[in-house]
N, C-alpha and C positions, 0 to 999 in steps of 0.2 A: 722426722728429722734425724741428725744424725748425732751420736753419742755427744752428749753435750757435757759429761762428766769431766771431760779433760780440755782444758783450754787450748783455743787457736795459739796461742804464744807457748804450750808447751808441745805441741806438736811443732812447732816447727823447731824448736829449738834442737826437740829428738829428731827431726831429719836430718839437721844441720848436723848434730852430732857423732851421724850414726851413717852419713857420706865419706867421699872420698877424698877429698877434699882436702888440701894442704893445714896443718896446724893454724900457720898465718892466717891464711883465706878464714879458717870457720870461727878465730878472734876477733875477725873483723866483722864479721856478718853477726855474730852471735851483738857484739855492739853496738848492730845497726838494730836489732830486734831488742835489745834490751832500752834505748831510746824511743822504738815504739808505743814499748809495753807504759810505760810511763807518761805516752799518753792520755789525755780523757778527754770523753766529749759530752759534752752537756747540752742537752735540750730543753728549751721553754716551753711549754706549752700554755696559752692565753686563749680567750674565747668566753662567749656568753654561756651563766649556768642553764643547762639542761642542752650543750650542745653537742654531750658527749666525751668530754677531753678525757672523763677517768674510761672509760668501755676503749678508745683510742689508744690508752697509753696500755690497758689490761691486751688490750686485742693484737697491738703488736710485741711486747715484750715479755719476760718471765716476772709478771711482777709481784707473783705470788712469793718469791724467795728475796725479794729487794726488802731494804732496808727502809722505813719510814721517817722522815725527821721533816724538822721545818728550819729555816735560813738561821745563825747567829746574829746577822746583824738586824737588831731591831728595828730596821726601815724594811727587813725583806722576811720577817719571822712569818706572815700570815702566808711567804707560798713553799707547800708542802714542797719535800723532793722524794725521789726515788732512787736508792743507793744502789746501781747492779753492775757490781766490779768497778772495772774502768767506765763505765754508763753511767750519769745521773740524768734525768728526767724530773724538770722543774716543774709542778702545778701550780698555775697561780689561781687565785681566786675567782670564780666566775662572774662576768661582767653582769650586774644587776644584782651579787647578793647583799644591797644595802650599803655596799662601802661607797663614798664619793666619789666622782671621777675623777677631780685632783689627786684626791689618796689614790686610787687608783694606779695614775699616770704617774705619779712619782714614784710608787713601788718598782712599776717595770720599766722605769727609768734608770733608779737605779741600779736594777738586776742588770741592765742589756749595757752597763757602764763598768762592771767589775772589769777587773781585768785580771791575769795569775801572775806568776812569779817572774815569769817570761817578759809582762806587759801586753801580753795578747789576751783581747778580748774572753773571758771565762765561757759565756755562751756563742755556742759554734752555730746552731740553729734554732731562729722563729716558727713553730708549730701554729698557725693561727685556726681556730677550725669554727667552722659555719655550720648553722644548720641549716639543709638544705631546704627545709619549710620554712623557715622563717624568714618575711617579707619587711619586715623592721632592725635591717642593719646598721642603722644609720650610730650607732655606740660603739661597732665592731669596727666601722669603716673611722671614724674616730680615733680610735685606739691606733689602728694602719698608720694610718696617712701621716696623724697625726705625733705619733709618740713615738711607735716601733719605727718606723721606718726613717723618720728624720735622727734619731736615737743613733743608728747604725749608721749612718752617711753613708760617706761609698761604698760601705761594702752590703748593703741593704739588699740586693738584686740576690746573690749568693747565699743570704742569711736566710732567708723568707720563706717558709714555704704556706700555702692557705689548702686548707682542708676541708672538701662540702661533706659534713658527715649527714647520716641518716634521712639515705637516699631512698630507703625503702618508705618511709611514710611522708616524702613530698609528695605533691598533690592529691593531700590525703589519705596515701595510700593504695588510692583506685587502681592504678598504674603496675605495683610490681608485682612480678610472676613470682609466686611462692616457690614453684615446683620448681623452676629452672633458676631460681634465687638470684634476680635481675631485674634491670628495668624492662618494659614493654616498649616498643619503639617510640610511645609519644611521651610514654616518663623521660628516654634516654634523650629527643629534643630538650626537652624542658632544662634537663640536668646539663645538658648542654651548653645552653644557652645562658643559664644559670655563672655558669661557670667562666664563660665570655662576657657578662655583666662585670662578673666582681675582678672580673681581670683589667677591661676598660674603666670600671671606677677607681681603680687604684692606680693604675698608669694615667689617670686624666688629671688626678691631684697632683703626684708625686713625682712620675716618669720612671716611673721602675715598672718592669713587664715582671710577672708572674706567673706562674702554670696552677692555676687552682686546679686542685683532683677530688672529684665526687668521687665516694666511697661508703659505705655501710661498714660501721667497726662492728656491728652483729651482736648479738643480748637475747636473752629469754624472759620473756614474758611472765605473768602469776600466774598462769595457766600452765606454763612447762611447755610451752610451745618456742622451738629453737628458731631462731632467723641469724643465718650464717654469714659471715662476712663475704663483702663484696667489693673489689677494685683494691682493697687491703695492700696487696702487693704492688701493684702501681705507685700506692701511697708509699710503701717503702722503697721503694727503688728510688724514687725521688727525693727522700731522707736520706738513703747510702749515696746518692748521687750529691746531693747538698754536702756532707761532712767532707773534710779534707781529705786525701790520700793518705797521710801517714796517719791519718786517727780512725778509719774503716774498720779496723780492724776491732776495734772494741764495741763495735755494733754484733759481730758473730756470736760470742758467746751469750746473746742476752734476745736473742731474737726468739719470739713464741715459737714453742715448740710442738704445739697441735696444729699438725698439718690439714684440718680442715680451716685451717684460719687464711689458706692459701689457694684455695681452689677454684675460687671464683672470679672473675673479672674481664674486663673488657675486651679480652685478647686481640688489643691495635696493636701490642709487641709480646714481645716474647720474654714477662719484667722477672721469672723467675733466671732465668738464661743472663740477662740484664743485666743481675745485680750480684749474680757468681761472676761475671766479667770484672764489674768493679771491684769485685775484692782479691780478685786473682791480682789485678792491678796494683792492688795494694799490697799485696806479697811482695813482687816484687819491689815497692819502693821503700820498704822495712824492713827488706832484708837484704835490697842492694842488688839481686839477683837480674842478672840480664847484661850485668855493667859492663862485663869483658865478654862477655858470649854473645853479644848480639840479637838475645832473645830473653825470655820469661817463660819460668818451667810452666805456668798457670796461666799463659796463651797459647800453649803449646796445644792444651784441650780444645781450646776454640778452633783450632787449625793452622795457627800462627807458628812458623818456625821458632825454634828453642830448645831450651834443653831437655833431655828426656825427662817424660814424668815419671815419679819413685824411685831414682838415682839420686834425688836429695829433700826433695818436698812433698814426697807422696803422701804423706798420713794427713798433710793440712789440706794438701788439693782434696782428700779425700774427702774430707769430712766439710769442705765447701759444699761441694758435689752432691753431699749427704742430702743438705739445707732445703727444705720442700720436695722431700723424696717422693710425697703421694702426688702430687700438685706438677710435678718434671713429667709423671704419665701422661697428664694433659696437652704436652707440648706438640706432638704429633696433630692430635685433633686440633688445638689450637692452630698449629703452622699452617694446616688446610681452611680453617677458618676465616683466618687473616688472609691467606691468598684469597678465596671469596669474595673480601671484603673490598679488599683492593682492585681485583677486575670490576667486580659491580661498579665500584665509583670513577675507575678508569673508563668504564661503558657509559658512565652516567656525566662526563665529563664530554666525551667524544657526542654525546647526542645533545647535550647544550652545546657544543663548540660547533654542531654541523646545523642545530635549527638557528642559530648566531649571522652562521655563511648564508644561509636560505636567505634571510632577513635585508641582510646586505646586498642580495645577489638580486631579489624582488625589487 
């Protein structure tokens, strides 16, 4: 990844500083970045113990340099957080270690009830994460239906996101290819399907639709034997995609910086590509940029009219850019991949659509 010593808020400020740009103009934008920088997003993360949430929260973020503490308020002291700048990353207790399900449900009651200074909500996003072998949901879907999601009302759909972690030992394990650090095509049914389950169980209680993402957050064994993350980025892109526009930004500096933590996954899209989109997006809307130009210097890369890049945001476009630098070589093979993937199912659609016509035409 890309130099992570210097923050996305002070790279752009040294752009802004160090443009063309009218005194006026760069008081006001520097304004629009300093309401930014201020700020934060916090994350829950909930789920049954041994389903992964600490390898998830290790796998995607720096949490080796965060800060450890637990809540002040003595309704919410038993769930850890994770301090990383403007990032906090809430653990709460894993469902089945002995605590009540009342006690439970009142804790993450009243976490997902805080609100800040503002009166907006404190937590931006529901991490809920599933194991993908385990056929005894019925605590997790409780927790959903039941607590988080009524908890949130309307705005539940946007909060939510469910995570099928530790994809590599459902169905035992039989299923995933070590060598190519994936599933096999009947583990990827399974996972599938899997995933379509916990989607229609939550939309049959609740009416809130969901995108659960199978995923491997990856761990080593007592053996020293490595299992690398899998769909990892898919899962984040749907975190960057979840958090608002003007708060993205405090996801970049805190993002894991071992670029093997990115190389592996489904390649139905392009989520490294994806998720520099969204945060170009957020450049512009934190720093106001585009408003009389007609463009975004950070769509500009994508092919989007705008204004030139490095006449005033280069060093932050740059170090977007940086963000999965070993894991961006993949994108070529990947965009051939996904083409494949797509004529296949396009072929595979055209020959059910024409044994369909036989049928009728019989």
């Amino acid at each position: 990844m890309g130099d992570t010593k210097r923050s996305i808020y002070d790279l752009l400020e040294a752009d802004i500083m160090k443009s063309d740009m009218s005194a006026d103009e760069k008081s006001r934008r520097l304004s629009c970045l300093i309401k930014a920088r201020n700020k934060k997003v916090n994350i829950l993360l909930v789920g049954a113990t041994g389903s992964g949430k600490s390898s998830t929260i290790n796998a995607l973020f720096n949490t080796s340099v965060a800060e450890v503490g637990v809540g002040v308020d003595p309704a919410t002291k038993m769930i850890e957080h994770y301090e990383l700048d403007n990032l906090t990353v809430w653990d709460s207790p894993g469902l089945g270690d002995g605590m009540a399900d009342d006690d439970y449900s009142n804790v993450i009651i009243r976490k997902l009830s805080e609100l800040d200074d503002e009166g907006d909500p404190v937590i931006d996003l529901v991490l809920v994460i599933i194991d993908a072998s385990s056929k005894d949901l019925g605590t997790t879907y409780n927790l959903i239906n039941n607590v988080v999601i009524p908890t949130l009302g309307t705005d539940a759909k946007g909060r939510v996101l469910v995570g099928i972690n530790q994809a590599d030992i459902a169905m035992k394990g039989k299923h995933w290819d070590s060598e190519k650090n994936e599933p096999d095509e009947v583990l990827l049914r399974f996972l599938k399907e899997k995933a379509r389950s916990v989607e229609d169980r939550i939309k049959s209680v609740t009416g809130v639709a969901t995108r659960p993402i199978y995923y491997c957050a990856g761990y080593t064994d007592e053996d020293g034997n490595q299992c690398k993350p899998y769909n990892l980025t898919k899962l984040l892109y749907y975190i960057v995609n979840s958090i608002p526009a003007e708060k993205r930004l405090a996801l970049v500096d805190n993002i894991n910086v071992d670029d093997d933590k990115w190389l592996h996954d489904d390649e139905d899209e392009n989520y490294t590509e994806e998720i520099q989109e969204k945060l170009f997006e957020s450049i512009r809307f934190c720093t106001n940029y585009g408003a009389n130009q007609g463009g975004c210097i950070g769509y500009a890369i994508l092919g989007i009219p705008g204004s030139a890049i490095g006449e005033v945001i280069g060093g932050a476009v740059g170090f977007i850019q940086g963000l999965f630098k070993t894991a961006s070589k993949k994108i070529k093979k990947s965009a051939a991949t996904r083409k494949k993937k797509k004529d296949a199912k396009e072929i595979e659609q055209e020959t059910v659509q024409e044994e369909a016509d036989d049928v009728q035409v019989e």
